[in-house]
C-alpha positions in Angstrom: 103.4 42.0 -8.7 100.8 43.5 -5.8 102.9 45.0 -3.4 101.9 44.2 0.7 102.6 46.3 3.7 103.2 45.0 7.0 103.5 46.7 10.3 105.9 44.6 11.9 108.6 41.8 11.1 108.8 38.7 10.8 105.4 37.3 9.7 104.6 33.9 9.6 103.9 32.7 5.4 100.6 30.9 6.5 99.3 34.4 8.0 99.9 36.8 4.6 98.3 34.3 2.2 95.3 34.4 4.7 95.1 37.7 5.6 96.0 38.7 1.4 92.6 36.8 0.6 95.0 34.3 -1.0 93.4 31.5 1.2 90.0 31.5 2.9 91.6 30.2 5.7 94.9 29.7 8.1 94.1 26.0 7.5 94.0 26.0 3.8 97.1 28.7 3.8 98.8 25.8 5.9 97.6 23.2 3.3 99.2 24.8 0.3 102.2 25.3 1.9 101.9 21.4 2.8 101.5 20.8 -1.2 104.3 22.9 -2.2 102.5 24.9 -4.4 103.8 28.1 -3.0 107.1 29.4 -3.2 109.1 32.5 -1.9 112.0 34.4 -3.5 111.5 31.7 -6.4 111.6 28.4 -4.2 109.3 26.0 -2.9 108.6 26.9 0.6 107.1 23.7 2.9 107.3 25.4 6.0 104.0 27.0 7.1 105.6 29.6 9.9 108.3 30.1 7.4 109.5 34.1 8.9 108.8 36.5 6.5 110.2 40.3 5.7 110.5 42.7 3.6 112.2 42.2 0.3 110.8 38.8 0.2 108.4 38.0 -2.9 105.6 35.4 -2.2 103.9 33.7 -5.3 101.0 31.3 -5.0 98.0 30.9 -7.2 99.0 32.9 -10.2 99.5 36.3 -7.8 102.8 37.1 -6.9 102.8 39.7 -3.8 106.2 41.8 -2.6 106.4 42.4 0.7 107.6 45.9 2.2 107.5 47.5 5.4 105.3 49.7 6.2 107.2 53.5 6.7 107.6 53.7 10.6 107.1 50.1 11.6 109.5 48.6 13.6 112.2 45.8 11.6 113.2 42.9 12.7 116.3 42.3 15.0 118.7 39.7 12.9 120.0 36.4 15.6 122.4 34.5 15.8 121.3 31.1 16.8 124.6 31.1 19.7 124.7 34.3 20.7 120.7 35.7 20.4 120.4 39.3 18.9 123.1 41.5 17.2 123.8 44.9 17.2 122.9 46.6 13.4 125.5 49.1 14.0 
């Protein structure tokens, strides 16, 4: 398992296989994802903006990457879908 750092949450699925060197291209990121052959935290993900964070483990093409925040960087802010942000505290 290849561990990934990111600088900021969420990131979009489509954008860590491309930018990982996983898929030559946001296009062919998007297709994979299309196929199903790419799952997260052990399940088929089909959706190609699908939010990704830290904690979650990304496998596609025999690699399997877990992602982690990088020390300082900002974490994303949990919703609620009726009521928008909520407080962490």
């Amino acid at each position: 398992m290849r561990p990934v750092s990111i600088s900021k949450e969420p990131v979009e699925l489509y954008k860590i296989l491309k930018f990982e060197g996983l898929a030559p291209s946001g296009a062919e990121a998007k297709a994979a994802i299309d196929a199903g052959i790419v799952t997260v935290n052990g399940a088929v993900e089909t959706r190609r903006r699908k939010k990704i964070v830290s904690g979650d483990v990304i496998a596609f093409d025999g690699e399997t990457l877990q992602i982690v925040l990088a020390p300082g960087a900002p974490a994303a802010v949990p919703t609620c879908p009726r009521l928008g942000a909520v407080s962490r505290g």
